[in-house]
C-alpha positions in Angstrom: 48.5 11.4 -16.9 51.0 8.7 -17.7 50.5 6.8 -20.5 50.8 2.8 -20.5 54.1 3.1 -22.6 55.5 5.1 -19.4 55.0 1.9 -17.6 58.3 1.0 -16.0 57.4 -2.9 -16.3 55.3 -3.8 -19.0 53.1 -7.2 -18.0 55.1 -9.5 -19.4 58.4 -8.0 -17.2 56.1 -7.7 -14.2 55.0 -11.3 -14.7 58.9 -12.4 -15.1 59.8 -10.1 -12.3 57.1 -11.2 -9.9 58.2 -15.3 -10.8 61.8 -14.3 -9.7 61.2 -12.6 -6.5 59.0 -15.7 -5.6 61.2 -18.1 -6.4 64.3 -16.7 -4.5 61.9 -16.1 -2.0 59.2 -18.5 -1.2 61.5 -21.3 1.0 62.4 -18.3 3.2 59.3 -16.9 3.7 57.2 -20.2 4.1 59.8 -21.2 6.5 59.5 -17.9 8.5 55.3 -18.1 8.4 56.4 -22.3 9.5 58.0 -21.2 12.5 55.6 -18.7 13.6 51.9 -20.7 13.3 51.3 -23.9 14.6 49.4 -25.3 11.9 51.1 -25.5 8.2 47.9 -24.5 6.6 48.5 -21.3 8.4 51.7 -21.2 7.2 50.7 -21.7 3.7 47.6 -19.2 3.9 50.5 -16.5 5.2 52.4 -16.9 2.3 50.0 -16.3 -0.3 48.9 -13.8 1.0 52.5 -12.0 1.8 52.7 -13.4 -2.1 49.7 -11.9 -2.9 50.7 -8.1 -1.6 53.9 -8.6 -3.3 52.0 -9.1 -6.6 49.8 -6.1 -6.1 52.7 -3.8 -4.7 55.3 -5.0 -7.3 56.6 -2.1 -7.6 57.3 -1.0 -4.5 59.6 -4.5 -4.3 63.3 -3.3 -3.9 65.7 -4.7 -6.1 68.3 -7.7 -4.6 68.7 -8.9 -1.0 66.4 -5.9 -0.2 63.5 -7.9 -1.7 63.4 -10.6 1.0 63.5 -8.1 3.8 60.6 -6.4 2.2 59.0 -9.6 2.0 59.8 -10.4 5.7 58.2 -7.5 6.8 54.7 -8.0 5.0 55.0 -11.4 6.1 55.4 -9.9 9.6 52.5 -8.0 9.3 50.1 -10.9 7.7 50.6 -13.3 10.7 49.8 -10.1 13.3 46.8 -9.7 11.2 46.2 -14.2 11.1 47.3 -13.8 15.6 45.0 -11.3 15.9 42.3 -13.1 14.4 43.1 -17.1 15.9 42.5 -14.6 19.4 39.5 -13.5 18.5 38.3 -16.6 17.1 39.3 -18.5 20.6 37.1 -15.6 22.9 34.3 -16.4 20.6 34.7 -20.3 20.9 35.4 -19.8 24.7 32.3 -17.8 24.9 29.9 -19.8 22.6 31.3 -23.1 24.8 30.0 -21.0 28.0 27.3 -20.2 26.7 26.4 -23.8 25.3 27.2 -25.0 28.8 24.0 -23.5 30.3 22.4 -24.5 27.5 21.0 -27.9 29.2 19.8 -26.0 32.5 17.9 -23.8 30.3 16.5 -26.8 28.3 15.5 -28.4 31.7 13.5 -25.0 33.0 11.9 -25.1 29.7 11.3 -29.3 29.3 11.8 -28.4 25.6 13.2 -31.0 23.1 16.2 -28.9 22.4 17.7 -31.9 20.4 14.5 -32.0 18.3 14.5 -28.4 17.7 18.4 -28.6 16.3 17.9 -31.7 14.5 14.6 -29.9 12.6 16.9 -27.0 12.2 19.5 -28.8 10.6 16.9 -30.0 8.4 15.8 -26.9 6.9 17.4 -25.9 3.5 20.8 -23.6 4.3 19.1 -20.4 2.8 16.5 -20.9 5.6 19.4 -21.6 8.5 21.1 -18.6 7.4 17.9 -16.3 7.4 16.6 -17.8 11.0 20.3 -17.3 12.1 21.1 -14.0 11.5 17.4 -12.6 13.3 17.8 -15.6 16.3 21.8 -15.9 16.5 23.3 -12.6 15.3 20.2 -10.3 16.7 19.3 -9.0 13.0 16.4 -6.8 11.7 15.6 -6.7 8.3 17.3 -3.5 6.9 20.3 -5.3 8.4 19.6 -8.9 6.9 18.9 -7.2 3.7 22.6 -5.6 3.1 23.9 -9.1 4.0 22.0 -10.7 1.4 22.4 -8.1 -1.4 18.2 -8.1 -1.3 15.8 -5.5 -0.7 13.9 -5.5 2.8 10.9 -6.4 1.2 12.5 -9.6 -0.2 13.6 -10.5 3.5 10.6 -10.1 4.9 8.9 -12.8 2.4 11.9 -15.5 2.8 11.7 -15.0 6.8 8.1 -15.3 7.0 8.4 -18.4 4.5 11.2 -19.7 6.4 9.4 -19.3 9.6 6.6 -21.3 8.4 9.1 -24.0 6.8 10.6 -24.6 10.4 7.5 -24.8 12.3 6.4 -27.2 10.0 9.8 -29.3 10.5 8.9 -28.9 14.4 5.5 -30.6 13.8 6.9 -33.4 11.5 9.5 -34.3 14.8 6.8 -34.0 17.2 8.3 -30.9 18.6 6.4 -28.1 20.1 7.0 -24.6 18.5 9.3 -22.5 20.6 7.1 -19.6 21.8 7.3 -16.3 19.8 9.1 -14.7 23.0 11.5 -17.4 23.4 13.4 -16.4 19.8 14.6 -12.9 20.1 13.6 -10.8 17.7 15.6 -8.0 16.6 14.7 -4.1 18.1 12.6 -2.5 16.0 11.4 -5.7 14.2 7.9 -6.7 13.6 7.0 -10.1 13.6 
């Protein structure tokens, strides 16, 4: 096993090392992630992160001109990773604006106060609006909600049923009626 004297840069090099690559670097790169994302946020978030690999994989960094290739081609790889994900984020805002825009038929069918029910919603505390929106929104069951939260099921169970009670009481104070238990899906294997 090596030892930490068999280190080839000790941290004060790798600190001094790391500072040199990103400042012969950082221009180039940020202009490459500028060219390549239409927002300069993006840009920005591309180069820390292509900074942050290079930080982490320091050592794999060759020496020179060779560095800002290297560099490139992480960078490369960070905005397939930031494409990949703007695409998925536009299918899921294309398919959540669909789905919102049968939203007021179904409010009509039902002659529910669907703006009453949001604005109670909004209302709650965020712990609540998280708990009520991964069972209603992300199809949840406990066991599930449990590993989200870092909480036993038991512990979801008692915030749900309190949160449950919190929002219907929310609905009262708005004059809304309760949505009907079968109108909120409930998870498979879920118990109310």
């Amino acid at each position: 096993m090596p030892s930490l004297s068999d280190d080839p840069h000790p941290p004060g090099d790798r600190r001094r090392r790391f500072e040199e690559v990103y400042a012969a670097n950082r221009a180039r790169i940020l202009g490459y992630a500028l060219r390549r994302t239409s927002d300069p946020q993006d840009a920005a978030d591309v180069l820390a992160e292509t900074f942050l690999t290079a930080w982490r994989r320091l050592d794999d960094i060759p020496p020179g001109a060779q560095a800002r290739l290297w560099l490139y081609g992480v960078a490369r790889r960070v905005l397939a990773n930031h494409h990949r994900g703007e695409r998925r984020r536009s299918a899921l805002a294309a398919d959540l604006g669909s789905r919102l825009r049968d939203v007021p038929a179904a409010h009509d069918m039902a002659g529910g106060d669907l703006a009453g029910v949001a604005a109670a919603f909004r209302g709650l505390p965020e712990g609540d609006r998280e708990l009520l929106s991964l069972v209603g929104w992300e199809g949840l069951d406990h066991g599930e909600i449990a590993t989200v939260l870092g909480c036993s099921r038991n512990a979801v169970r008692i915030r749900l049923h309190r949160a449950r009670r919190r929002f219907a009481r929310a609905l009262e104070r708005a004059d809304v009626p309760a949505p009907s238990r079968t109108a909120t899906p409930i998870p498979h294997g879920e118990h109310a």
